[in-house]
C-alpha positions in Angstrom: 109.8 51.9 124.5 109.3 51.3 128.0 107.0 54.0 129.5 107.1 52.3 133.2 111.0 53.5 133.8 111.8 55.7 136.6 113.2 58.7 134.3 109.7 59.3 133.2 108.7 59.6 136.9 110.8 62.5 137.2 109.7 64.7 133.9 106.7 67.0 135.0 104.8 68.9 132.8 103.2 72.4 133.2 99.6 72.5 132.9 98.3 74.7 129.7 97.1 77.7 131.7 97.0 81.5 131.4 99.1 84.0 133.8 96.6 85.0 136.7 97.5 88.7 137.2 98.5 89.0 140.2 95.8 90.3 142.8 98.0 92.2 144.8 99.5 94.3 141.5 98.9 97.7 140.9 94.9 98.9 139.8 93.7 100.8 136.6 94.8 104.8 137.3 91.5 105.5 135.4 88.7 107.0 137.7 85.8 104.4 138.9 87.8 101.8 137.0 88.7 98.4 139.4 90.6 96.0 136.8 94.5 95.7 137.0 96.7 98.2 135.9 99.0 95.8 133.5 99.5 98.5 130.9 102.3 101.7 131.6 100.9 105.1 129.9 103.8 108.0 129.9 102.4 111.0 132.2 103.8 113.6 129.6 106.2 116.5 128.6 108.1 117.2 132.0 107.2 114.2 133.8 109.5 111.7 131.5 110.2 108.3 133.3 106.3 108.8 135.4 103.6 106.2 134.1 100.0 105.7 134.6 99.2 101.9 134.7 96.1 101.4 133.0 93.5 98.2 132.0 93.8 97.7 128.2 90.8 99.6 127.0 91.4 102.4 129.0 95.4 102.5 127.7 94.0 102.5 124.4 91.7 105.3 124.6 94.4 107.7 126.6 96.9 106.4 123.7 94.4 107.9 120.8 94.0 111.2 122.5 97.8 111.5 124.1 99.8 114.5 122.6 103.3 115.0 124.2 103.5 118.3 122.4 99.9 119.7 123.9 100.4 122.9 124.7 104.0 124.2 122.6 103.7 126.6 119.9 105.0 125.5 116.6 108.3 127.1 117.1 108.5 125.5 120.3 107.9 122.0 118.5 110.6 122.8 115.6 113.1 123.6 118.1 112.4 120.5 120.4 112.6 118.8 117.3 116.0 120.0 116.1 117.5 119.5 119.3 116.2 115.9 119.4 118.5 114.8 116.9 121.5 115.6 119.2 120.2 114.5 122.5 119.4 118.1 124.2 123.0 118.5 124.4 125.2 122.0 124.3 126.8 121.7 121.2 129.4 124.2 119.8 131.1 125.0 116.4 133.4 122.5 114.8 137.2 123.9 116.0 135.8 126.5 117.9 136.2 126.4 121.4 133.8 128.0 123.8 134.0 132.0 123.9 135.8 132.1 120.3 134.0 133.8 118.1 133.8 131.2 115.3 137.5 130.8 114.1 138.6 128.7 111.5 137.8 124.9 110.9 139.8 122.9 113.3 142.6 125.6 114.8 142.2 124.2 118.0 141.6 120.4 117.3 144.2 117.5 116.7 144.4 116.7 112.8 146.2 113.8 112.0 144.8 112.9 109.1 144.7 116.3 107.8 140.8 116.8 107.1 140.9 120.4 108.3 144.3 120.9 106.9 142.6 119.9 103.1 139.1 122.3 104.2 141.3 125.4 104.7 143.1 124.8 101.4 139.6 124.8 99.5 138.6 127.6 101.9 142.0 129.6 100.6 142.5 130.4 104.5 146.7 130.2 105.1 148.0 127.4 106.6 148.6 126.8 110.1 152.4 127.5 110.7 154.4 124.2 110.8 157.8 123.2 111.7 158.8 122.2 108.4 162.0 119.8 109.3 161.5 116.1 111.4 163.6 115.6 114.6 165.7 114.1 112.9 167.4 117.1 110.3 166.7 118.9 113.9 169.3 117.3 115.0 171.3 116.8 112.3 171.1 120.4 111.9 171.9 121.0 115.7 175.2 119.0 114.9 176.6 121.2 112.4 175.5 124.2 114.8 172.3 126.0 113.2 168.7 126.4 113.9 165.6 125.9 111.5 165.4 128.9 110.2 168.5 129.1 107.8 168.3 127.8 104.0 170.2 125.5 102.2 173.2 127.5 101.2 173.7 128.3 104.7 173.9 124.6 105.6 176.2 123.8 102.7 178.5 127.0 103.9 178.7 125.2 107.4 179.2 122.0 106.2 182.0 123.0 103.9 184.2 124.8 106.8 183.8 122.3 109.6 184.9 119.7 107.0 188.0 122.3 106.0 188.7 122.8 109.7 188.6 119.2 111.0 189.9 116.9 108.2 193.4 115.6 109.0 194.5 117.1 105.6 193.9 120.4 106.5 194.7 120.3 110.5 198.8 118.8 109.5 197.5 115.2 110.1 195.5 115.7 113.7 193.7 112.6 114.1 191.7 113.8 117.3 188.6 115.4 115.4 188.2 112.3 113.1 184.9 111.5 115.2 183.3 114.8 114.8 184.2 115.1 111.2 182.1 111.7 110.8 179.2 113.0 112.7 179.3 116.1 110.7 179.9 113.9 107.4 176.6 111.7 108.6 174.5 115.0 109.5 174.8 116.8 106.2 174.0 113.5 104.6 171.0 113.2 106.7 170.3 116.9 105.6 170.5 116.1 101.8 167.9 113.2 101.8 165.8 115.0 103.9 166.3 118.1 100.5 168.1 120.7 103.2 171.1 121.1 101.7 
């Protein structure tokens, strides 16, 4: 290995020495004390994000005697406590929105995977009312003429007498309202798998 070549010329190496704190830095809060202030101390309860910079012995002895809670009542301390575990943030009742008085569990929140849906069953509240058809027998049912509200013999009744007036059997072989009949034809069956009719 060849120690004289000109790659070794350009390596430098940092001499084993400790940090000098720097003069200029900030100096010990602690009264009569001169040394650097290297060490952050909080300044307490209402004063969050405020330090003290302290040496490290005096650090040490305002860490043993620090209390954040100095001066709270144990109530006070239970309560700061409790609110802790939510960040000090306003919370409200699950489903509840503000100025309800309670309600039941999720009436006013989106449920697609039916969680509040399966709590008010165990609760034995009512379910919410639903529209019990898709769009799909919505319009199925719009072809043949009807709403949602009317049961399945109702649907079979409809279907039967559009099919009676339309079919080219019963009309003396009119061929105009074959397209109709096969939307009606293709509605009720849509009605039937959907267990309408």
């Amino acid at each position: 290995m060849n120690l004289n070549s000109p790659f070794f010329d350009r390596i430098r190496v940092k001499p084993d020495e400790q940090p000098r704190p720097d003069p200029s830095g900030p100096r010990c809060d602690h009264p009569g004390c001169g040394n650097p202030g290297e060490h952050r101390a909080p300044k307490g309860r209402l004063r969050e994000g405020q330090f003290f910079c302290f040496c490290l012995g005096h650090v040490r002895e305002y860490n043993q005697s620090y209390n954040y809670f100095k001066g709270m009542t144990d109530d006070d301390v239970a309560s700061f406590q409790k609110e802790a575990v939510i960040g000090h943030r306003p919370t409200w009742t699950m489903g509840a929105r503000q100025g309800d008085q309670g309600g039941a569990p999720g009436a006013a929140a989106a449920d697609p995977m039916f969680t509040y849906r399966r709590a008010r069953r165990r609760a034995g509240a009512p379910p919410p009312p639903s529209s019990r058809i898709g769009i799909a027998a919505r319009r199925a049912l719009a072809v043949l003429g009807l709403d949602e509200s009317v049961d399945a013999q109702t649907i079979r009744a409809r279907y039967k007498e559009l099919v009676k007036r339309l079919h080219p059997d019963a009309n003396g072989g009119d061929r105009s309202q074959e397209e109709k009949l096969r939307e009606i034809i293709h509605a009720y069956k849509q009605l039937r798998s959907a267990k309408l009719a």
